[in-house]
mmCIF file of the N, C-alpha and C atoms, coordinates in Angstrom:
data_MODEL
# 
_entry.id   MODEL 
# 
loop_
_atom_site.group_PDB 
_atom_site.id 
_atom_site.type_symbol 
_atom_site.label_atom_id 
_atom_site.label_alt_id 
_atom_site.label_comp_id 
_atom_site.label_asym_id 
_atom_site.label_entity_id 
_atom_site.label_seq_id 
_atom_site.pdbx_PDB_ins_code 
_atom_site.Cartn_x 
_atom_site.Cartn_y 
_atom_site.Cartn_z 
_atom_site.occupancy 
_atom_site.B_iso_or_equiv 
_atom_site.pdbx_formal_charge 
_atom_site.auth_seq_id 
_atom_site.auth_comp_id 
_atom_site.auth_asym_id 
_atom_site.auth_atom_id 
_atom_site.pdbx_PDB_model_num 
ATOM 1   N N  . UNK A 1 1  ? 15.238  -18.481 9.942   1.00 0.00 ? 1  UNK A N  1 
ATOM 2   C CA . UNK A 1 1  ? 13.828  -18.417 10.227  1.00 0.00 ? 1  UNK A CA 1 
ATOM 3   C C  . UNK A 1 1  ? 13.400  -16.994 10.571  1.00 0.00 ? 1  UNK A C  1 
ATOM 4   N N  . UNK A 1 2  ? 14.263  -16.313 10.965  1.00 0.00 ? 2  UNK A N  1 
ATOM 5   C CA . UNK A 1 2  ? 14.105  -15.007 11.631  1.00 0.00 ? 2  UNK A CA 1 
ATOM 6   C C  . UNK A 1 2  ? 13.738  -14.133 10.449  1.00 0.00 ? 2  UNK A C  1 
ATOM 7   N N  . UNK A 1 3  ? 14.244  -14.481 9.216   1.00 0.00 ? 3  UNK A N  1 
ATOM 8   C CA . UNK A 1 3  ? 14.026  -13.465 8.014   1.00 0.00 ? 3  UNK A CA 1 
ATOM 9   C C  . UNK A 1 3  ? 12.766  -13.683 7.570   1.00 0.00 ? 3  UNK A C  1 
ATOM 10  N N  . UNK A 1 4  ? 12.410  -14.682 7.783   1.00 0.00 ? 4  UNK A N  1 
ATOM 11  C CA . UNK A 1 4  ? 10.970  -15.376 7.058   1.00 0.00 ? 4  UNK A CA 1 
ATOM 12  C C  . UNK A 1 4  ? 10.094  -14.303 8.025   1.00 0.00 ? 4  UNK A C  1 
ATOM 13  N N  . UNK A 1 5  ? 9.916   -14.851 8.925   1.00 0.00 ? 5  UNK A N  1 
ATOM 14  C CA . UNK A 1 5  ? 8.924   -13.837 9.530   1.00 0.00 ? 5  UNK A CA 1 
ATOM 15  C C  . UNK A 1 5  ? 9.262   -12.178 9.149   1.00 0.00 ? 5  UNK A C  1 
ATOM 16  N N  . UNK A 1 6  ? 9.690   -11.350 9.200   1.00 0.00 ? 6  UNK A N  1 
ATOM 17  C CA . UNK A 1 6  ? 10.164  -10.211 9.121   1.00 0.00 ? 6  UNK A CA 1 
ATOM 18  C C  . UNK A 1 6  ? 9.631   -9.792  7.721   1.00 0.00 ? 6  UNK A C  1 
ATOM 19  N N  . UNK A 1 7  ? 9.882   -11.091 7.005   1.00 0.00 ? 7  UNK A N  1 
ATOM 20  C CA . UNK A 1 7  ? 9.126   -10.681 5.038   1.00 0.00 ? 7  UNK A CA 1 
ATOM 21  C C  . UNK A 1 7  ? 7.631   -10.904 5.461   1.00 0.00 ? 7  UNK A C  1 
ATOM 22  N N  . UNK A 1 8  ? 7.141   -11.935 6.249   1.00 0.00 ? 8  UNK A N  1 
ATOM 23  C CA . UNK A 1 8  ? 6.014   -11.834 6.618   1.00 0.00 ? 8  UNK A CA 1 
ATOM 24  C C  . UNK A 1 8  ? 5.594   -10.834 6.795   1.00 0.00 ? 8  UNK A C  1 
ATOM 25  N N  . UNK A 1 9  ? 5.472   -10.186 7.727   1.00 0.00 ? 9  UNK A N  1 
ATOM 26  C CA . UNK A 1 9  ? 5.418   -9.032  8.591   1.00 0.00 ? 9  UNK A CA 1 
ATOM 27  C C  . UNK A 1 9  ? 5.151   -7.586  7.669   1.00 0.00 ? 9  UNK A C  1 
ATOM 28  N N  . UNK A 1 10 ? 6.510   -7.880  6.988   1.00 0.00 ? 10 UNK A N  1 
ATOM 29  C CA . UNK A 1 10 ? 6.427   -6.739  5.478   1.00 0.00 ? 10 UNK A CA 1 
ATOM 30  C C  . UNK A 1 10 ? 5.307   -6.824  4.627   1.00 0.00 ? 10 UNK A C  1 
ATOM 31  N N  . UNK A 1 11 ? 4.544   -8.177  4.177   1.00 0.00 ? 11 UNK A N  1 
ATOM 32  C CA . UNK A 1 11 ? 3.692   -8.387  3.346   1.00 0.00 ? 11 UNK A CA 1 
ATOM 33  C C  . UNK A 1 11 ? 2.337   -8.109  3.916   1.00 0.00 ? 11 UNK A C  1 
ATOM 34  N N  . UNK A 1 12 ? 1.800   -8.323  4.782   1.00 0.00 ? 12 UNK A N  1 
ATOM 35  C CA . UNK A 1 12 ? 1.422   -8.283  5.817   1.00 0.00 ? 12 UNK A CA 1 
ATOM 36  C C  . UNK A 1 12 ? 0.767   -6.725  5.893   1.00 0.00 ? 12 UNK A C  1 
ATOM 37  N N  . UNK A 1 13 ? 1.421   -6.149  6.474   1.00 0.00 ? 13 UNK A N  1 
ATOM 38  C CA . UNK A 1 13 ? 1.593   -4.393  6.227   1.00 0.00 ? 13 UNK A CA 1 
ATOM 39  C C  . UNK A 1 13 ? 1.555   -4.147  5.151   1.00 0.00 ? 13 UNK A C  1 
ATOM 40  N N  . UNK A 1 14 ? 2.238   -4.240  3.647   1.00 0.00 ? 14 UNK A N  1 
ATOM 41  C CA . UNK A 1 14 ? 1.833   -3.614  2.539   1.00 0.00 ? 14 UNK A CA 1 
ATOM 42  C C  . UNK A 1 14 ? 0.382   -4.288  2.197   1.00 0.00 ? 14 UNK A C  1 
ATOM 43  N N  . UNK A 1 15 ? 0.084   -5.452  2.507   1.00 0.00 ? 15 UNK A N  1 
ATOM 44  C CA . UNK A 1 15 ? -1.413  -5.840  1.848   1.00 0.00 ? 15 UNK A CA 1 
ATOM 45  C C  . UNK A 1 15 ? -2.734  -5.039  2.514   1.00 0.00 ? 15 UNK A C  1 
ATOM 46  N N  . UNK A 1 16 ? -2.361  -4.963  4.298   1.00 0.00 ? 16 UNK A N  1 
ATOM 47  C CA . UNK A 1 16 ? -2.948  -4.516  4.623   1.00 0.00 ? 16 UNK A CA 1 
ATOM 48  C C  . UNK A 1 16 ? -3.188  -2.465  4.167   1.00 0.00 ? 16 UNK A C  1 
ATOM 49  N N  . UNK A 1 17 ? -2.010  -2.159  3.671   1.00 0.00 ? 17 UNK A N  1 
ATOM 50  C CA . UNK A 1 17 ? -2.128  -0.638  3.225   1.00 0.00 ? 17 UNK A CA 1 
ATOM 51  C C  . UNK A 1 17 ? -2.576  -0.913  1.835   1.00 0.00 ? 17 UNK A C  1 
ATOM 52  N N  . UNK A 1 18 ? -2.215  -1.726  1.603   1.00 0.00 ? 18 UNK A N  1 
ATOM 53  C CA . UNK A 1 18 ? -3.105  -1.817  0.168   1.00 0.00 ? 18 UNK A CA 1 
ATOM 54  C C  . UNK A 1 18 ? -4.742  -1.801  -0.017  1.00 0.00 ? 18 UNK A C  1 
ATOM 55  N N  . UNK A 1 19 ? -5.030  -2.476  0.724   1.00 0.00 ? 19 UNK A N  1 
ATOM 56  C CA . UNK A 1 19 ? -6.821  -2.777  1.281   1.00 0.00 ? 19 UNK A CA 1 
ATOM 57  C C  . UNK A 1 19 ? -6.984  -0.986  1.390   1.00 0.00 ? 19 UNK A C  1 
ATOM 58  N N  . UNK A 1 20 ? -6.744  -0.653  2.291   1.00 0.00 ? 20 UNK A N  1 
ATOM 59  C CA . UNK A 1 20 ? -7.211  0.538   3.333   1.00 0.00 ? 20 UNK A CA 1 
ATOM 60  C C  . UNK A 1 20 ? -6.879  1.462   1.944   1.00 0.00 ? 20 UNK A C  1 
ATOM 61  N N  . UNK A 1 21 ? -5.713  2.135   1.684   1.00 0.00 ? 21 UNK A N  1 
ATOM 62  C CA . UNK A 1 21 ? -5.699  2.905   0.301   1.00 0.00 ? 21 UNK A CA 1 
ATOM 63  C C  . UNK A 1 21 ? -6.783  2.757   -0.906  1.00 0.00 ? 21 UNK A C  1 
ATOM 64  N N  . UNK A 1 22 ? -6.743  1.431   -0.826  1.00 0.00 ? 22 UNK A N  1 
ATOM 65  C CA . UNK A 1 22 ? -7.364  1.168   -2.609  1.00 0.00 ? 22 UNK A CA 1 
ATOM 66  C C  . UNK A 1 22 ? -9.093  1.571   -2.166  1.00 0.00 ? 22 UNK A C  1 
ATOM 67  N N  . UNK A 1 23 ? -9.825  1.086   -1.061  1.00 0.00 ? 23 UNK A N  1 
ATOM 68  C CA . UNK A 1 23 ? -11.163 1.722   -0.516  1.00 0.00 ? 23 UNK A CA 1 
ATOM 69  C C  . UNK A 1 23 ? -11.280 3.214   -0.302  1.00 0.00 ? 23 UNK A C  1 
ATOM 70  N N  . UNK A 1 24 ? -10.324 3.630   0.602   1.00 0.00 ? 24 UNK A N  1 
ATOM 71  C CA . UNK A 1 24 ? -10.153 5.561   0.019   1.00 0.00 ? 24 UNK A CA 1 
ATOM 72  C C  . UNK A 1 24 ? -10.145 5.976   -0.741  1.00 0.00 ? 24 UNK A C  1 
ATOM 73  N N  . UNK A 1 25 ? -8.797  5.438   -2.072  1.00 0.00 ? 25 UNK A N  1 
ATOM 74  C CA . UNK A 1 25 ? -8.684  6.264   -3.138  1.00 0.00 ? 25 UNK A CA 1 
ATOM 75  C C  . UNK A 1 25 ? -9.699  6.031   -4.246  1.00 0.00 ? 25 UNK A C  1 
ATOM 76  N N  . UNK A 1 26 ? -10.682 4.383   -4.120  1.00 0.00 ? 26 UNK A N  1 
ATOM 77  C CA . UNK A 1 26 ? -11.394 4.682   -5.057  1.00 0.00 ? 26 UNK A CA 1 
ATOM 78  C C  . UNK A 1 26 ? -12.455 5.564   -4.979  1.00 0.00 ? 26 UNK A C  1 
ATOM 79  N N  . UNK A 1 27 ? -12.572 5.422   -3.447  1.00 0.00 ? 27 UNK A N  1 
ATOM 80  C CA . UNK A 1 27 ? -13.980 6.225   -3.200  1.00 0.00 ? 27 UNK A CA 1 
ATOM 81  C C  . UNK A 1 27 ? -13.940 7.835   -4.043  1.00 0.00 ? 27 UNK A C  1 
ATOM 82  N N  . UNK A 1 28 ? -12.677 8.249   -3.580  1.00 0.00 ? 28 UNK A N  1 
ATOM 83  C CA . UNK A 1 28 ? -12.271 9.593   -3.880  1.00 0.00 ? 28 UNK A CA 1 
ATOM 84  C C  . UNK A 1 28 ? -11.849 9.848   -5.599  1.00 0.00 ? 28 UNK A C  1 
ATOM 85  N N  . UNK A 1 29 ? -11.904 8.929   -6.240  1.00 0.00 ? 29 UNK A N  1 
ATOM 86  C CA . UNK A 1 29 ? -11.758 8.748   -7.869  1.00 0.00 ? 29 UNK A CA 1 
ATOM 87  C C  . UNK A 1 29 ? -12.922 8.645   -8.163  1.00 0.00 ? 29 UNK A C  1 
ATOM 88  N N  . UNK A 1 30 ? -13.991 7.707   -7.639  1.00 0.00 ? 30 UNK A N  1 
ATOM 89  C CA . UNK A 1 30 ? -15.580 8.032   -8.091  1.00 0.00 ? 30 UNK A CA 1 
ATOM 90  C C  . UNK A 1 30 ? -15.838 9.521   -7.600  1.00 0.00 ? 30 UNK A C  1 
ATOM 91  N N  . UNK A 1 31 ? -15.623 9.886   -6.568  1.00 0.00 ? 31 UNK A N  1 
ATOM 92  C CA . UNK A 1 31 ? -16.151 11.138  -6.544  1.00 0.00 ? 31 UNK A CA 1 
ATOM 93  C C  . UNK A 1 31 ? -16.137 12.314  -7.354  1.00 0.00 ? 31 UNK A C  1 
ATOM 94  N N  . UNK A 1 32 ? -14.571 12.238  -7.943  1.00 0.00 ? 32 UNK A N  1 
ATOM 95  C CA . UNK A 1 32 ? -14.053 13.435  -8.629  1.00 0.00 ? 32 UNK A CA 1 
ATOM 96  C C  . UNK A 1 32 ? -14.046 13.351  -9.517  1.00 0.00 ? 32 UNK A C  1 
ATOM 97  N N  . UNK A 1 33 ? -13.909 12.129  -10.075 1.00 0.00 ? 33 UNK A N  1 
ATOM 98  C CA . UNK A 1 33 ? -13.606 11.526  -11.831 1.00 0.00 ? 33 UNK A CA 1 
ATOM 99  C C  . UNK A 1 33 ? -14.473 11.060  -12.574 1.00 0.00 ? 33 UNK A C  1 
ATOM 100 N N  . UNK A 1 34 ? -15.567 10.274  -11.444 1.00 0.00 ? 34 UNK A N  1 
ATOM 101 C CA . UNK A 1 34 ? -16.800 10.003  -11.946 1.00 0.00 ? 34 UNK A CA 1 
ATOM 102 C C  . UNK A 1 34 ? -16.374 7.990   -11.959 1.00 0.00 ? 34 UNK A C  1 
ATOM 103 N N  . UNK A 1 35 ? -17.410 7.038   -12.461 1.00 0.00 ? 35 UNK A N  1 
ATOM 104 C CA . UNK A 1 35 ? -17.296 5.897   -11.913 1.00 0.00 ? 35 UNK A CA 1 
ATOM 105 C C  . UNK A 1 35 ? -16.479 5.035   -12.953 1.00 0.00 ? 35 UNK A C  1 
ATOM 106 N N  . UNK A 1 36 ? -16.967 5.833   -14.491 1.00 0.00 ? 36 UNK A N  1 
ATOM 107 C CA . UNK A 1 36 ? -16.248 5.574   -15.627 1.00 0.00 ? 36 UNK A CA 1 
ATOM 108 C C  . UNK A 1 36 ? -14.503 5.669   -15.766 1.00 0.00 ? 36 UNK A C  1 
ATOM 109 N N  . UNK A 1 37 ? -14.145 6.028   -15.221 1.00 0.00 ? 37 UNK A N  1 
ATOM 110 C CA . UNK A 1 37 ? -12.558 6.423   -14.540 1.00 0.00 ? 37 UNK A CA 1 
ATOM 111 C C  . UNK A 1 37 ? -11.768 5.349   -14.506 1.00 0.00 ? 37 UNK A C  1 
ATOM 112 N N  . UNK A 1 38 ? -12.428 4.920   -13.903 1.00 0.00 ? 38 UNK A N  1 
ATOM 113 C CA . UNK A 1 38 ? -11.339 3.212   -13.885 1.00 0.00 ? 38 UNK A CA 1 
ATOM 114 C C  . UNK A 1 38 ? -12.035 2.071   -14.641 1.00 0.00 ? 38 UNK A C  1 
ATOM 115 N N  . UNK A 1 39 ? -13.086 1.951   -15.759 1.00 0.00 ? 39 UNK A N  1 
ATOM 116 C CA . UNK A 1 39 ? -12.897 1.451   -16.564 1.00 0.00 ? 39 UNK A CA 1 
ATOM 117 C C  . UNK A 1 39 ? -12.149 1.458   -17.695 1.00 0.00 ? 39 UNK A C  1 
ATOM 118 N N  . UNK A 1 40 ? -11.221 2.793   -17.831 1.00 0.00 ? 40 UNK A N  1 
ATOM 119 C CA . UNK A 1 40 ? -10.204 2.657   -18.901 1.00 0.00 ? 40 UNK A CA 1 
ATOM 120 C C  . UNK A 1 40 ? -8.563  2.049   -18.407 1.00 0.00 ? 40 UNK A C  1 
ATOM 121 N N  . UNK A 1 41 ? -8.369  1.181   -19.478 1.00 0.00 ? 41 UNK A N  1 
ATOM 122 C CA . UNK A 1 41 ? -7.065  1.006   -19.149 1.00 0.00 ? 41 UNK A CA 1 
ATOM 123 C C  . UNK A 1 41 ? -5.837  1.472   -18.468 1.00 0.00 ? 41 UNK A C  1 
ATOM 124 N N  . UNK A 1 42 ? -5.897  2.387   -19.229 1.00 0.00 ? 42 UNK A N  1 
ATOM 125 C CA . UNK A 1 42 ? -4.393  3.140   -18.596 1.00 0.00 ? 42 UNK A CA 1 
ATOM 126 C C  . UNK A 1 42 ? -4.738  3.909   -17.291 1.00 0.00 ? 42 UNK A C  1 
ATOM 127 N N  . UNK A 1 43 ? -5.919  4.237   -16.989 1.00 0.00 ? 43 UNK A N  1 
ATOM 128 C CA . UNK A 1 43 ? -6.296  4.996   -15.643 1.00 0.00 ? 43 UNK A CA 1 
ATOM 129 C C  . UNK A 1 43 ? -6.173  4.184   -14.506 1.00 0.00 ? 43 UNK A C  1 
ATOM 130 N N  . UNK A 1 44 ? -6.567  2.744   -15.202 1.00 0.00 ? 44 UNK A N  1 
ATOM 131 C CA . UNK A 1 44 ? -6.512  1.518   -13.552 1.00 0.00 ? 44 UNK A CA 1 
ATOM 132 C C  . UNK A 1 44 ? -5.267  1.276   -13.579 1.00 0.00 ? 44 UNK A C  1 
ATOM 133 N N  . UNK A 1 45 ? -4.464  1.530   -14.552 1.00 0.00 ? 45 UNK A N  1 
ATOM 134 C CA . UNK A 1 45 ? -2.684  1.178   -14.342 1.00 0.00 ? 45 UNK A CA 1 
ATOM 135 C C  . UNK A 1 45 ? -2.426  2.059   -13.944 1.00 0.00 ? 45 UNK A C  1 
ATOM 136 N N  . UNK A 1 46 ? -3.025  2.812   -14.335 1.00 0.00 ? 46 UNK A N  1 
ATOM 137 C CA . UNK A 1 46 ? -2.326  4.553   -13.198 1.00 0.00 ? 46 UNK A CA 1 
ATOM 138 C C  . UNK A 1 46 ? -2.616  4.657   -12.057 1.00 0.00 ? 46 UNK A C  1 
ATOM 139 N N  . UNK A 1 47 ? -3.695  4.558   -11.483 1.00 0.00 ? 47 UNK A N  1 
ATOM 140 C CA . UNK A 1 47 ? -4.629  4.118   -10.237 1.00 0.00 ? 47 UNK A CA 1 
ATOM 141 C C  . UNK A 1 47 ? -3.997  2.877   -9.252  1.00 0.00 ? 47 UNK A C  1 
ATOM 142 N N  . UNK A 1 48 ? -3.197  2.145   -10.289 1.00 0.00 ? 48 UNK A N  1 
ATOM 143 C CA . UNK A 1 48 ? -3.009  0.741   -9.473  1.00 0.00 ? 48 UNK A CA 1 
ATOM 144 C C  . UNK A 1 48 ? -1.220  0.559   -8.835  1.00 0.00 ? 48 UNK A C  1 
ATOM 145 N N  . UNK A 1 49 ? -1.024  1.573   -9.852  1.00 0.00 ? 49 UNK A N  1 
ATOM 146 C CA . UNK A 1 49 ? 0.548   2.046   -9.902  1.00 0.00 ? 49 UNK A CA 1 
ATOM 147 C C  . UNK A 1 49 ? 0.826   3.158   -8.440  1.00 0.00 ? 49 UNK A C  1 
ATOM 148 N N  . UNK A 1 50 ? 0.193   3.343   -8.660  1.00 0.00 ? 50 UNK A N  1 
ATOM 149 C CA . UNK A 1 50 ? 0.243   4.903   -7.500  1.00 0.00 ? 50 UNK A CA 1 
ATOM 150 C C  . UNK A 1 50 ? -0.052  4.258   -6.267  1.00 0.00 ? 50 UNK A C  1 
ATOM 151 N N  . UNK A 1 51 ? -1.061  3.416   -6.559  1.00 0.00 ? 51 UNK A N  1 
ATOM 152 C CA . UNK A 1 51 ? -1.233  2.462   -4.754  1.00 0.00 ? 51 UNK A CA 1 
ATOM 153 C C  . UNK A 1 51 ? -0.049  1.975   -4.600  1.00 0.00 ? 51 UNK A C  1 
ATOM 154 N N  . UNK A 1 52 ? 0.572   1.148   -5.096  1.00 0.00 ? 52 UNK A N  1 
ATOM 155 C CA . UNK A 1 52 ? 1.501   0.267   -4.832  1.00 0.00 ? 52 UNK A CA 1 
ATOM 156 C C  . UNK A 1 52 ? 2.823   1.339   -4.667  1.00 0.00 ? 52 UNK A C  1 
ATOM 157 N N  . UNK A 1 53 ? 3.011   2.058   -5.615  1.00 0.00 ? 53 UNK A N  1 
ATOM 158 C CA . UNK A 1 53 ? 4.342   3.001   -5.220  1.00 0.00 ? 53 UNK A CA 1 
ATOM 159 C C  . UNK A 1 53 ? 3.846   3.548   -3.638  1.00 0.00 ? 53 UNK A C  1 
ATOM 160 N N  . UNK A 1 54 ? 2.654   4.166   -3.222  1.00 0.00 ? 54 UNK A N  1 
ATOM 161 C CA . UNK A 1 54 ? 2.273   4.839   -1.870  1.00 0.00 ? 54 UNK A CA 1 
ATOM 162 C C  . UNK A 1 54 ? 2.260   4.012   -0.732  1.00 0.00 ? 54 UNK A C  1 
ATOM 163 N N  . UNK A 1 55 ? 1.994   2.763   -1.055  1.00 0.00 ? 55 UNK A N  1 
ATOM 164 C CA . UNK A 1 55 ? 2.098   1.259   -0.290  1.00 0.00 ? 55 UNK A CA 1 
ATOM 165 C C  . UNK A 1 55 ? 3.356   1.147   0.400   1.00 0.00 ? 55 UNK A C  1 
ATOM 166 N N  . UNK A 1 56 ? 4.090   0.862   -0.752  1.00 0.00 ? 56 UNK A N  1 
ATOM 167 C CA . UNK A 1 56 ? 5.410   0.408   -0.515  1.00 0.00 ? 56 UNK A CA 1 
ATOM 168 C C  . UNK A 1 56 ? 6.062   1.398   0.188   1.00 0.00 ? 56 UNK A C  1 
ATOM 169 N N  . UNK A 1 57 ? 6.096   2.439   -0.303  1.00 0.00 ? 57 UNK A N  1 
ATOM 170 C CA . UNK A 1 57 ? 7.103   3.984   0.990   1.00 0.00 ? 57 UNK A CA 1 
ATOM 171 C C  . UNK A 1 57 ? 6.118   3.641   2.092   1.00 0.00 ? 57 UNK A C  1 
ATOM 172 N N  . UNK A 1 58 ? 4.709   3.953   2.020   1.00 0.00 ? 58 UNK A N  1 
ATOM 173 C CA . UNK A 1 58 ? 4.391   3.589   3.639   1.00 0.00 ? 58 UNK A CA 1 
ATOM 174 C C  . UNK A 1 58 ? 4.805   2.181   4.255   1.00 0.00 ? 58 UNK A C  1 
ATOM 175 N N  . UNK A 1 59 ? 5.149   1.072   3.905   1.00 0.00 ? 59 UNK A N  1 
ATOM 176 C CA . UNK A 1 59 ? 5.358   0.327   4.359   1.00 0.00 ? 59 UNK A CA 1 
ATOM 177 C C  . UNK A 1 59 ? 6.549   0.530   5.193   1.00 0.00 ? 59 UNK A C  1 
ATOM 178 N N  . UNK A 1 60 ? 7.613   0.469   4.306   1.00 0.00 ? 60 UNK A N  1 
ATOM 179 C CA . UNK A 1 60 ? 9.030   0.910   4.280   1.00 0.00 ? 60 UNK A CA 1 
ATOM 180 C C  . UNK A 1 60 ? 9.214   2.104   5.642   1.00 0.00 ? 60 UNK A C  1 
ATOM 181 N N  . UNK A 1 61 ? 8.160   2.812   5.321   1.00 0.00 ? 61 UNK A N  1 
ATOM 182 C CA . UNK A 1 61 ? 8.252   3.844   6.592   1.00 0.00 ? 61 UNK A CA 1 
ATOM 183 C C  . UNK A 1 61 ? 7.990   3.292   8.345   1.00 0.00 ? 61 UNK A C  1 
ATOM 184 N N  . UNK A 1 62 ? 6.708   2.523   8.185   1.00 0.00 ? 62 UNK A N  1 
ATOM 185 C CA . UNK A 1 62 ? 6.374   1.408   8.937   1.00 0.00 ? 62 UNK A CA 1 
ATOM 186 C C  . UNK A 1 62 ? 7.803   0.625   9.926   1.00 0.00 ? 62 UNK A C  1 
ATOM 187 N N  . UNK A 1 63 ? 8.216   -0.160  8.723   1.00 0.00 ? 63 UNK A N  1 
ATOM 188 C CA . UNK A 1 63 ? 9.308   -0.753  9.100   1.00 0.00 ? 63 UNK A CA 1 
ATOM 189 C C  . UNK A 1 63 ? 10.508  -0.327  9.987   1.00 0.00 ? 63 UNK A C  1 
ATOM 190 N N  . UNK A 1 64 ? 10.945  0.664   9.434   1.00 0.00 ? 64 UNK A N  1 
ATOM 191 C CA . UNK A 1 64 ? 11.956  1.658   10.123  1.00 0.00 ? 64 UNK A CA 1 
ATOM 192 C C  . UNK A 1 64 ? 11.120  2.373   11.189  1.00 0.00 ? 64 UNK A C  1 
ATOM 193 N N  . UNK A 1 65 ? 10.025  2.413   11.339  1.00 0.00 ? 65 UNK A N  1 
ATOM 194 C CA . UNK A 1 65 ? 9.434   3.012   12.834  1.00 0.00 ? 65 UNK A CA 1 
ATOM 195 C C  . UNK A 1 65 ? 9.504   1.556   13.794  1.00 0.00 ? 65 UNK A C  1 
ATOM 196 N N  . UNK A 1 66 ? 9.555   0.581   13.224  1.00 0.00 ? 66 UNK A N  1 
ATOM 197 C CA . UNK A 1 66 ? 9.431   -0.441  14.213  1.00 0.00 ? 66 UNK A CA 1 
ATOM 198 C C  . UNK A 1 66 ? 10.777  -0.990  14.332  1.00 0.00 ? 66 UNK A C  1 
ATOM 199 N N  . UNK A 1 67 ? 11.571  -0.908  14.030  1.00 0.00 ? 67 UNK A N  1 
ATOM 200 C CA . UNK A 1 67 ? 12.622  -0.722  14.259  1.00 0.00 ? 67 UNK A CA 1 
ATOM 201 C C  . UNK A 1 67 ? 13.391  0.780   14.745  1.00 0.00 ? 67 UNK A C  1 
ATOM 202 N N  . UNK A 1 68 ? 13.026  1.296   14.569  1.00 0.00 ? 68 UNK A N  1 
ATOM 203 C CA . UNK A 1 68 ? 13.314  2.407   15.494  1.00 0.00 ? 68 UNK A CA 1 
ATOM 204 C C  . UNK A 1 68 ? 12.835  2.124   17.144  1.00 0.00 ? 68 UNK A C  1 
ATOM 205 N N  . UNK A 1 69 ? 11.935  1.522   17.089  1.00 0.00 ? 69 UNK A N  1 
ATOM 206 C CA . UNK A 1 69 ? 11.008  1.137   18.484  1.00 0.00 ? 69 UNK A CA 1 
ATOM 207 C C  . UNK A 1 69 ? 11.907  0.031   19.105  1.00 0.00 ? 69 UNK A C  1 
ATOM 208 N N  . UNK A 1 70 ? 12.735  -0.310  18.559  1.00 0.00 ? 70 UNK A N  1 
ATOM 209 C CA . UNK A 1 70 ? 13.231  -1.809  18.835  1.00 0.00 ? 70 UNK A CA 1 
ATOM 210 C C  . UNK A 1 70 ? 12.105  -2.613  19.100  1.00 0.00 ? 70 UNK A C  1 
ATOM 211 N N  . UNK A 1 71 ? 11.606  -3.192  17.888  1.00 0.00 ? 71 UNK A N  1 
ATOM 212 C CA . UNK A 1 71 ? 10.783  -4.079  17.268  1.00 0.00 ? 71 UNK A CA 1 
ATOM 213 C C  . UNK A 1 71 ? 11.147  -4.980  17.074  1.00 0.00 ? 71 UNK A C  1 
ATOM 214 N N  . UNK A 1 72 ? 11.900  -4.624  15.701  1.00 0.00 ? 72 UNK A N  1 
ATOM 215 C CA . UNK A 1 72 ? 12.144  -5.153  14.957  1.00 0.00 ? 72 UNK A CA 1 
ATOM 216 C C  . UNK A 1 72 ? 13.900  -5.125  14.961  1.00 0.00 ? 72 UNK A C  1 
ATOM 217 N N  . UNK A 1 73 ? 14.690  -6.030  14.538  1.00 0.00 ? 73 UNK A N  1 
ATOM 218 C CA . UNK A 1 73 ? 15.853  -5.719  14.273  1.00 0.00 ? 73 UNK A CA 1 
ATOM 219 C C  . UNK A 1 73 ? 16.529  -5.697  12.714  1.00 0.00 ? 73 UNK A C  1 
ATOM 220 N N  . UNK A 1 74 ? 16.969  -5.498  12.274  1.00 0.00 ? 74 UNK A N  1 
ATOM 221 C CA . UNK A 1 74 ? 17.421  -5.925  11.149  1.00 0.00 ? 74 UNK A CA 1 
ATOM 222 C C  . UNK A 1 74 ? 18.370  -4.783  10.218  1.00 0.00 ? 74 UNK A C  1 
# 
């Protein structure tokens, strides 16, 4: 049961960095790129790719700080 929560916890944190990133970075892609930007294909896979790779290390980073804290164990 102990693992269940802990993946919780993980999902949890990446969804929530997902939210918070994807409202920054689009803001900052309309700004620079213009609004047309992420109506092309390969730009929202590029766009969508880069959240999730930046997600996941911050998460991951997350994790090991809370466990560093003795948080978390694992």
């Amino acid at each position: 049961m102990e693992i269940t929560w802990k993946l919780l916890l993980a999902a949890a944190i990446f969804s929530t960095l997902i939210y918070f990133y994807s409202k920054a970075l689009r803001a900052y892609v309309a700004d620079n790129y213009g609004e047309n930007w992420l109506s092309v294909w390969g730009n929202k896979l590029y766009f969508w790719q880069s959240l999730i790779f930046s997600s996941l290390a911050s998460m991951l980073i997350v994790m090991y700080l809370l466990r560093w804290l003795n948080v978390l164990s694992f």
